[in-house]
C-alpha positions in Angstrom: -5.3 10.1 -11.5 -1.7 8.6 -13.1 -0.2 11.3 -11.3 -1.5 10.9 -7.9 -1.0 6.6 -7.9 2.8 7.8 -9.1 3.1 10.5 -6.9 1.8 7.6 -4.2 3.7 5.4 -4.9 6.9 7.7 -5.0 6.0 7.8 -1.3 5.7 4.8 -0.7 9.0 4.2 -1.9 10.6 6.2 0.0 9.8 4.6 3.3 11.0 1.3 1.9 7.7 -0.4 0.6 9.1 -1.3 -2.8 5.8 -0.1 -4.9 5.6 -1.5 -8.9 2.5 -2.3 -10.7 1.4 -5.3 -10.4 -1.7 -4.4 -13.0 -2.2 -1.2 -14.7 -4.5 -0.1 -12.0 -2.9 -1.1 -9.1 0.4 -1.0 -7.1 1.8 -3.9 -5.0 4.0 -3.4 -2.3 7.1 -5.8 -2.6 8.5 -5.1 0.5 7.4 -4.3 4.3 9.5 -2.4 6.0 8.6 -4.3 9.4 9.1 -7.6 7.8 10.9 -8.9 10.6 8.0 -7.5 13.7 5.5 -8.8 10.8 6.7 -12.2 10.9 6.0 -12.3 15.0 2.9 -10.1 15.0 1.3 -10.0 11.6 -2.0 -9.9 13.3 -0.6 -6.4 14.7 1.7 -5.1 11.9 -0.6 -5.6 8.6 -3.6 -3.6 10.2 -1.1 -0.5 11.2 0.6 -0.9 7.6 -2.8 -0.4 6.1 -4.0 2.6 7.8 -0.3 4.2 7.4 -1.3 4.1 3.7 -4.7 5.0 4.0 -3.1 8.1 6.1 -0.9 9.1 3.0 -3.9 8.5 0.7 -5.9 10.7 3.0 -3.4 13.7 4.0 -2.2 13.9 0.4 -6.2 14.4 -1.0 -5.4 11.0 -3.0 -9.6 10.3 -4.1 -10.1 7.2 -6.4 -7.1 5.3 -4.9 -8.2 3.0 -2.3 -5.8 0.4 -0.3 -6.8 -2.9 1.1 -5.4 -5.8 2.3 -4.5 -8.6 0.1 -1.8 -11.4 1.5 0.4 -13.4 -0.3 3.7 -14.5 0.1 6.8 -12.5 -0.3 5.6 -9.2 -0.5 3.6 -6.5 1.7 -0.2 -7.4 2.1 -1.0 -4.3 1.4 -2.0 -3.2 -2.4 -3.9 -0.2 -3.9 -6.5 0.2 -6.5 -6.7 3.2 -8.6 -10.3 3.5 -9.5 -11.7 0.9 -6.5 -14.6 2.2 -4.4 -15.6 1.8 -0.8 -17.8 -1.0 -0.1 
C-alpha cells in the first residue's frame, strides 16, 4: 500500500500538484495546477480536480487510497487517504 500512495503521488507530481504528506496516511496536494481558472470558477475546477484523481486512482488499480475534497487555503482542496473507505 506504501508503494501505490508513492507511486500516486509520483503522478501527481508530475502534472504539477505538488504531493507531500501531510500525515503518515495521507498526501496533500500543495499546488493546483488551475490555480488561476480555480480562483474564477472553483465551484467548476475543484469537482473536475477530484475526479481527475479519482481517474488515476481508478486506471492505476490504486484500492485503499481514496481522495476527497478537503479546502483550505494555499493548497489544492483535494487530499487522499491511504486506508479511508467509501461512505
Amino acid at each position: 500500500m506504501e508503494r501505490l500512495l508513492n507511486a500516486t503521488g509520483q503522478v501527481l507530481a508530475e502534472q504539477g500538484f505538488a504531493p507531500h504528506r501531510c500525515e503518515a496516511t495521507r498526501l496533500c496536494l500543495a499546488n493546483c495546477p488551475f490555480d488561476a481558472l480555480a480562483k474564477r470558477h472553483r465551484e467548476v475546477v475543484c469537482p473536475t480536480n477530484l475526479a481527475l484523481v479519482d481517474g488515476l486512482l481508478d486506471g492505476a488499480g490504486i484500492h485503499g487510497v481514496k481522495a476527497h475534497m478537503e479546502p483550505s487555503q494555499g493548497r489544492c482542496c483535494i487530499v487522499l487517504d491511504r486506508g479511508m473507505v467509501d461512505m
